[in-house]
C-alpha positions in Angstrom: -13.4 0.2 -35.8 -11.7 3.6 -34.6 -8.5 4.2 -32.9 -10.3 5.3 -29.9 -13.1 2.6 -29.6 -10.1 -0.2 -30.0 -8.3 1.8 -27.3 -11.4 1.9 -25.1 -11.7 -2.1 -26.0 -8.3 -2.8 -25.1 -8.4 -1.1 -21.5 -11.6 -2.8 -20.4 -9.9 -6.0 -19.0 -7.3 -3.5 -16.9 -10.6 -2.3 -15.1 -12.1 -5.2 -14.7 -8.9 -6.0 -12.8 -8.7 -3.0 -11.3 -12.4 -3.1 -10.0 -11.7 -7.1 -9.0 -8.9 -5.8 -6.8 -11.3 -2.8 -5.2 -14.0 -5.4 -4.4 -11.5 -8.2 -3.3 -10.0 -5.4 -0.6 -13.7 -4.0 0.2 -13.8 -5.0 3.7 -10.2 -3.6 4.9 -10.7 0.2 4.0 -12.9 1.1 6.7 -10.4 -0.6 9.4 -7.4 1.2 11.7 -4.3 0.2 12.1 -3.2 -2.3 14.9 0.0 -3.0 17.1 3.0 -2.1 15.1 1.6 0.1 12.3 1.7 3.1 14.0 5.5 3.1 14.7 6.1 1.5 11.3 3.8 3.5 9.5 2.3 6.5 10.5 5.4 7.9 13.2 8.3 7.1 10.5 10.0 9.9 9.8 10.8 8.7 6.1 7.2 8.1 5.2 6.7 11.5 5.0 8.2 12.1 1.6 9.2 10.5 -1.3 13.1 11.2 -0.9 12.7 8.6 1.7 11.5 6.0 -0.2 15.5 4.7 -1.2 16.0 4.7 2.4 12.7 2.9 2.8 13.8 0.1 0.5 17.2 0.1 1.1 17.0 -1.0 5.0 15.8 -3.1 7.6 11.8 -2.9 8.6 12.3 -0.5 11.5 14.8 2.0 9.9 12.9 5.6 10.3 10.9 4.5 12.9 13.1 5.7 15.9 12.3 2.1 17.7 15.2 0.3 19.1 16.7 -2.6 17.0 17.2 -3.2 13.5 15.1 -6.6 12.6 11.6 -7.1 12.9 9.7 -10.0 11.6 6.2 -10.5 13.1 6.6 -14.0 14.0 9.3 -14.7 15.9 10.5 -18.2 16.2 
């Protein structure tokens, strides 16, 4: 067998996987956000580029969002 047909081999299970994933996911691509993904997502400052991802990972939900407080969980007890 030849480098590149046991390289195609080996790969094969990765797009299974990948492909499984796709299908598994299928029914949320054509849907919008709701309630708190706009703020969180789509208005925050630091999504914008990737030198805010640090600050992204490095603080509390809402940081970059401009909304007031600093924890969010979305079921509060």
């Amino acid at each position: 067998m030849s480098a590149s047909a046991q390289g195609r081999r080996e790969s094969i299970p990765y797009i299974v996987l990948a492909l499984a994933v796709f299908i598994a996911y299928a029914n949320v691509y054509g849907n919008g956000f709701l309630l708190d993904d706009w703020p969180l997502v789509v208005q925050n400052r630091l999504m914008l580029h990737w030198r805010g991802l640090p600050q992204l990972l490095g603080h509390l939900s809402l940081y970059g969002s401009d909304l007031p407080g600093g924890f969010y969980r979305t079921v509060q007890e």
